[in-house]
TORNU-440837 format. One record per atom (N, C-alpha, C): residue in three letters; x, y, z. Coordinates in steps of 0.02 Angstrom, whole numbers, plus 32768, in hexadecimal, padded with zeros to 4 digits. Example, Ala and Ser with C-alpha at 12.3 -4.5 7.8 and 13.67 -1.06 7.14 Angstrom:
BEGIN
Ala82947EE48186 Ala82677F1F8186 Ala82947F5B8186 Ser82827F908162 Ser82AC7FCB8165 Ser82858002818A 
***
This chain:
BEGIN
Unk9BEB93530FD1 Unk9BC3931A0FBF Unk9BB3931D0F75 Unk9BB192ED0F67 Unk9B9292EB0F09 Unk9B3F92DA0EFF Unk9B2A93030EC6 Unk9B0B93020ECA Unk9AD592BB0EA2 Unk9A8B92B70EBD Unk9A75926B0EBA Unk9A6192690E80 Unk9A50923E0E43 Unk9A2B923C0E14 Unk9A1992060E1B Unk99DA91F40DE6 Unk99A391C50DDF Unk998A91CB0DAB Unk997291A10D8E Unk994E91780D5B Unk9911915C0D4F Unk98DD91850D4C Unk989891500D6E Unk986991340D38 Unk985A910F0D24 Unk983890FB0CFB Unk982090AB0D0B Unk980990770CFA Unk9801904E0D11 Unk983D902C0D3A Unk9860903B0D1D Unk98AF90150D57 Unk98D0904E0D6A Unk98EB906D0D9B Unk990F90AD0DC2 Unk9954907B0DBD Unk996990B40DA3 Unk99B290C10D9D Unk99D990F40DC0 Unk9A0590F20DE5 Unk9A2E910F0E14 Unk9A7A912B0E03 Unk9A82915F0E06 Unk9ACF917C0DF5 Unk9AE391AF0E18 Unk9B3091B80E1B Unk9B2891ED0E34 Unk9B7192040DFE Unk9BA0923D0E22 Unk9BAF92670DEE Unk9BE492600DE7 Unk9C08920D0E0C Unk9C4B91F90E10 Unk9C3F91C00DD7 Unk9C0391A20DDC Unk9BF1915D0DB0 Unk9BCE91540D81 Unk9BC3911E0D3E Unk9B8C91290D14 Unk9B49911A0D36 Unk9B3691180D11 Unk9AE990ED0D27 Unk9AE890A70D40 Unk9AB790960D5D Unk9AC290580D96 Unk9A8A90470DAB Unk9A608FFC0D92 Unk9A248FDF0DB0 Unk9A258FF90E04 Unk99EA900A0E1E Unk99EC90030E70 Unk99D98FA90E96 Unk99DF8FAE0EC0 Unk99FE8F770EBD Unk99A48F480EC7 Unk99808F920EE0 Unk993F8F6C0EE2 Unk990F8F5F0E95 Unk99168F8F0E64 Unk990E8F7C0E2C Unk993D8F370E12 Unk99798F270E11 Unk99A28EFD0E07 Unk99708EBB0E24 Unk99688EB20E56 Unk99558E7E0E77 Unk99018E6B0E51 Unk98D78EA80E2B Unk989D8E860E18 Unk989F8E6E0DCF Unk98E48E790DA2 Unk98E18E600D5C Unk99308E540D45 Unk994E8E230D3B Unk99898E140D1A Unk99A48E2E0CF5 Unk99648E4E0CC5 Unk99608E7F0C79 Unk99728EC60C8D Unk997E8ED20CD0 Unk99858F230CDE Unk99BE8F440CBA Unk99F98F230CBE Unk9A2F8F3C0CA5 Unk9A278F630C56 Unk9A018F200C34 Unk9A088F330BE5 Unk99E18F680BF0 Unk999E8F770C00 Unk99688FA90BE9 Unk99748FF50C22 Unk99B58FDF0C38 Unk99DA902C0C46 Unk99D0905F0C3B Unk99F4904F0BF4 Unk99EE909C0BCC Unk99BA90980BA1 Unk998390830B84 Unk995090930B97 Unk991790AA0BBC Unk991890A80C00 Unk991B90C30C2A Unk991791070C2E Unk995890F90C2C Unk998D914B0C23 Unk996C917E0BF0 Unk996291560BBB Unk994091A70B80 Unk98FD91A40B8E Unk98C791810BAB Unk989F91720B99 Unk987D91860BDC Unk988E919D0C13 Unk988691860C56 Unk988E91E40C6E Unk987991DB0CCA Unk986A921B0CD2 Unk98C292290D03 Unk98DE92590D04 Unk9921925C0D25 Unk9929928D0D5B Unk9933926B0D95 Unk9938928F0DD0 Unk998892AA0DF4 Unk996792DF0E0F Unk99BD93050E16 Unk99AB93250E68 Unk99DB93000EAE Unk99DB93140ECD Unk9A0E93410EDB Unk9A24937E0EFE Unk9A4893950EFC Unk9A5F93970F68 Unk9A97937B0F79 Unk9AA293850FC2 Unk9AAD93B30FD1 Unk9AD993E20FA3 Unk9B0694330FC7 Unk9AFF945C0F82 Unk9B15949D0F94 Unk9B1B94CC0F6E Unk9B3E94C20F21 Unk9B8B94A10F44 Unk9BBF948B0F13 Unk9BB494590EE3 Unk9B9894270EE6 Unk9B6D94070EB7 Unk9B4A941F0E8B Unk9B1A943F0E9C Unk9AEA946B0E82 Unk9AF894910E58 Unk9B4094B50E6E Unk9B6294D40E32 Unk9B7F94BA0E09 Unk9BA6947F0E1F Unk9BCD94520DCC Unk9B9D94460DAF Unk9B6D94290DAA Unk9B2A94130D80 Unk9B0D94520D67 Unk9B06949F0D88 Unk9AE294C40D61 Unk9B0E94FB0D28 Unk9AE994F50CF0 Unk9AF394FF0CB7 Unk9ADC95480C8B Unk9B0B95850CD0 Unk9AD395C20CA2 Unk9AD395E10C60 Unk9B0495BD0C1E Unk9B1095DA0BEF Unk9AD095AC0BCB Unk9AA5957E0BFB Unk9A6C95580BC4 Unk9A3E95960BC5 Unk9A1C95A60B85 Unk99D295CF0B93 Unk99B295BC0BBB Unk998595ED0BEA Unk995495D00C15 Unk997D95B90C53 Unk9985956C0C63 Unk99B295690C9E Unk99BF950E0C7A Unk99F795090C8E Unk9A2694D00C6D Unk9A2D94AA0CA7 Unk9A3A94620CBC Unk9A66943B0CEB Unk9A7094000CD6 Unk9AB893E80CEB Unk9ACC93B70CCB Unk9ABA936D0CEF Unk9ABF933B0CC8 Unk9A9D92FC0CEB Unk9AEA92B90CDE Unk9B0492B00D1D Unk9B4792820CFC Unk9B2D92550CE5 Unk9B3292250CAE Unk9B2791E20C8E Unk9B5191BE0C5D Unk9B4A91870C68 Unk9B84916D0C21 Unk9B4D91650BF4 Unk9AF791600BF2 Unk9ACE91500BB5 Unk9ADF917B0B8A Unk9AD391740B44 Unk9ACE91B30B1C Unk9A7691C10B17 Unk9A7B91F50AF7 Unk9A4092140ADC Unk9A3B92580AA0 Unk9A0C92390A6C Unk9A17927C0A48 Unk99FD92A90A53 Unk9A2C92FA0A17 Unk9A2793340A55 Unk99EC93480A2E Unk99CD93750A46 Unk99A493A60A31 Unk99AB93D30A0B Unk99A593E709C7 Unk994D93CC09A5 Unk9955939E0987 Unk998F9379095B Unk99A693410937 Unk998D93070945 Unk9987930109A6 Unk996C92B909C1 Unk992F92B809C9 Unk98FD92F109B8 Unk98B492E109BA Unk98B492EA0A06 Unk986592A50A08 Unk985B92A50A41 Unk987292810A74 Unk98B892420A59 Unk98E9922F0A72 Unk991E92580AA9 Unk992792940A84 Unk993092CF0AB2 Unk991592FC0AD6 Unk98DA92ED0AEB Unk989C92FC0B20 Unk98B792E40B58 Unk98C793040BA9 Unk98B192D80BEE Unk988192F20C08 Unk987892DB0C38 Unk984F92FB0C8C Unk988C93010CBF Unk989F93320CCE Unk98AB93400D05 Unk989293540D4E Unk98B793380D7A Unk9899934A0DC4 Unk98DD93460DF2 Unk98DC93960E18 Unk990D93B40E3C Unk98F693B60E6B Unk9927939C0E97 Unk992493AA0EF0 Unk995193D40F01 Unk995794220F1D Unk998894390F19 Unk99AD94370F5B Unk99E494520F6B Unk9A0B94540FC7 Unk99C494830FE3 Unk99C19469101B Unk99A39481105C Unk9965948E1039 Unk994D94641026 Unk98F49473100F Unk98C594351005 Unk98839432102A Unk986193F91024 Unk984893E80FE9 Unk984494260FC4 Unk981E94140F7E Unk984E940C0F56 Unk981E93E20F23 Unk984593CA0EC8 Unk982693E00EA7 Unk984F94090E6E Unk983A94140E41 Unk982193FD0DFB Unk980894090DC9 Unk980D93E00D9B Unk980B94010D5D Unk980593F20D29 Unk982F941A0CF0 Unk983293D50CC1 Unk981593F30C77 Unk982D93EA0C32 Unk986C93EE0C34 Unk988793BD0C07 Unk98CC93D40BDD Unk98D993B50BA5 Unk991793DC0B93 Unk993893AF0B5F Unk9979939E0B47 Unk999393790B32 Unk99DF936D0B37 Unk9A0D93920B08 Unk9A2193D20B1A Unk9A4B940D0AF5 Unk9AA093F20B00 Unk9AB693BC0B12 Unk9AF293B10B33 Unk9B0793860B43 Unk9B5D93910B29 Unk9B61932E0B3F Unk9BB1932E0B42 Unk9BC5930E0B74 Unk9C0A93180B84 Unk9C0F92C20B6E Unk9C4692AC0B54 Unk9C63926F0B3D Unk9C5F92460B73 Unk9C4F91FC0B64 Unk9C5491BD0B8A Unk9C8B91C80BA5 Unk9CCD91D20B8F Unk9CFA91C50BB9 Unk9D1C91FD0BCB Unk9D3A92070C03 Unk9D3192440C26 Unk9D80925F0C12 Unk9D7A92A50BE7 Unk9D9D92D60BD8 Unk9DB0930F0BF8 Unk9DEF932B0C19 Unk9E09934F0C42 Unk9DD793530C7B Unk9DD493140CA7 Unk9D8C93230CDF Unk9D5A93240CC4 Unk9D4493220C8C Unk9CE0932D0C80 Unk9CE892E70C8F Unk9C8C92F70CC4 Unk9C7F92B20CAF Unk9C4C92A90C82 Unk9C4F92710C76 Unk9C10925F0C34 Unk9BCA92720C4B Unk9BAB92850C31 Unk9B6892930C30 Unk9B4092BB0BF1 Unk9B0D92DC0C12 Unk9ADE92FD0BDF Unk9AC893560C02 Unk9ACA938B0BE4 Unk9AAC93BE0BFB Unk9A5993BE0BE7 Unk9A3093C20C0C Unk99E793E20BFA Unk99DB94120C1B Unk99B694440BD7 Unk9998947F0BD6 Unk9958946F0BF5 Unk9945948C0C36 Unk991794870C58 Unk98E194B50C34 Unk98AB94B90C22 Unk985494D90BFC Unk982794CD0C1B Unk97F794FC0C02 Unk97BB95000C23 Unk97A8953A0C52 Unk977A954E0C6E Unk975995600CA3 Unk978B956B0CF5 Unk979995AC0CFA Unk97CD959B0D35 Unk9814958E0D2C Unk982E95810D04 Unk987695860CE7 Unk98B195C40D04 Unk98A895FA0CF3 Unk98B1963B0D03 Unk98A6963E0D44 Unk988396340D82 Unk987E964E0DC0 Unk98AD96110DE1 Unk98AC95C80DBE Unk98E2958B0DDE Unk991A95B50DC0 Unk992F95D20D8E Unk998595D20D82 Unk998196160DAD Unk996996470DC8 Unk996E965F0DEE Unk997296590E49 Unk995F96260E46 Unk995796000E8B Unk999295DA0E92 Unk99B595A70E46 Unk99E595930E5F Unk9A1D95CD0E68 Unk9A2996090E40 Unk9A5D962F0E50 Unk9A5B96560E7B Unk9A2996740EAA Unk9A32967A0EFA Unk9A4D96450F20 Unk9A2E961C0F22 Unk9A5D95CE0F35 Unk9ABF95BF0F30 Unk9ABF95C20EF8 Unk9B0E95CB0EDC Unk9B2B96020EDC Unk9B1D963E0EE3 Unk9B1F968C0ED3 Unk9B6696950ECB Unk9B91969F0F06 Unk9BE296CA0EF3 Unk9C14967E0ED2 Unk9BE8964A0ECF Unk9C2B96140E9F Unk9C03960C0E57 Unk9BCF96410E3E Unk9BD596460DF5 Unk9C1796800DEA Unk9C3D96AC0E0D Unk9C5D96C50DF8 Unk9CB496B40DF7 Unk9CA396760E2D Unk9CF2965A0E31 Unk9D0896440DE7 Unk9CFF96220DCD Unk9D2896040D8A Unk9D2895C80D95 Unk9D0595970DEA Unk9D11956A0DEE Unk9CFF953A0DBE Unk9D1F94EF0DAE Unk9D1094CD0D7D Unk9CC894AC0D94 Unk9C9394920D69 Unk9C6A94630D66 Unk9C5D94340D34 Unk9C13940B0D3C Unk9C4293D40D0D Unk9C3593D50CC5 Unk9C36940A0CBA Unk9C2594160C6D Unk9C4C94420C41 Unk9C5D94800C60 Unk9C9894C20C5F Unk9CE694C40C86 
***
């Protein structure tokens, strides 16, 4: 299964890790204007990352970021961190496989794979997850993923 992303800020935006970004259809339905203020949205807005299975979890996670890294697919851009200020600030919030709770987490945008998709990457952004708790989540996700950090398998960033 792939994994879910979201967009929340006054209009929720919906993606997942085959597609760009995409009004939902119930935001769509309360403003015409949703499309344009997208990617606004997008930098400006808090970004949610569900994860269904293990394997997901691992293309998206990112252990060569300091701290703990995961990637977010998108066609928006955003600048990276420290260059983009506070443009390159998110909020993140993780739902991980088999767990009721979300997490949540500072970040910032250390990463950025091209709009258009090069040997399989897909487009998106990496953020360096900060803050409080950082260290015990990238440890939590790699019990989770454990013997396919050592496969070589591809994800969508490496």
């Amino acid at each position: 299964m792939s994994p879910q992303f979201e967009l929340d800020n006054e209009n929720k935006t919906t993606a997942t890790s085959e597609s760009a970004a995409k009004p939902s259809p119930a935001a769509a339905a309360k403003s015409p204007e949703i499309a344009r203020k997208t990617a606004t949205a997008a930098r400006k807005g808090v970004i949610r990352m569900a994860f269904d299975d293990n394997r997901a979890l691992y293309q998206a996670y990112m252990p060569f970021v300091s701290g703990c890294g995961l990637f977010y697919p998108t066609s928006d851009e955003f600048p990276l961190y420290p260059s983009g200020g506070k443009e390159s600030e998110v909020f993140v919030m993780v739902k991980l496989p088999d767990e009721d709770r979300q997490y949540s987490f500072a970040g910032r945008v250390v990463w950025q794979n091209p709009k258009k998709p090069v040997m399989k990457r897909v487009p998106g952004i990496g953020i360096q997850l900060v803050g409080k708790g950082v260290e015990q989540f990238k440890e939590l996700i790699e019990s989770k993923i454990g013997k396919m950090l050592a496969t070589g398998l591809p994800t969508m960033t490496l």
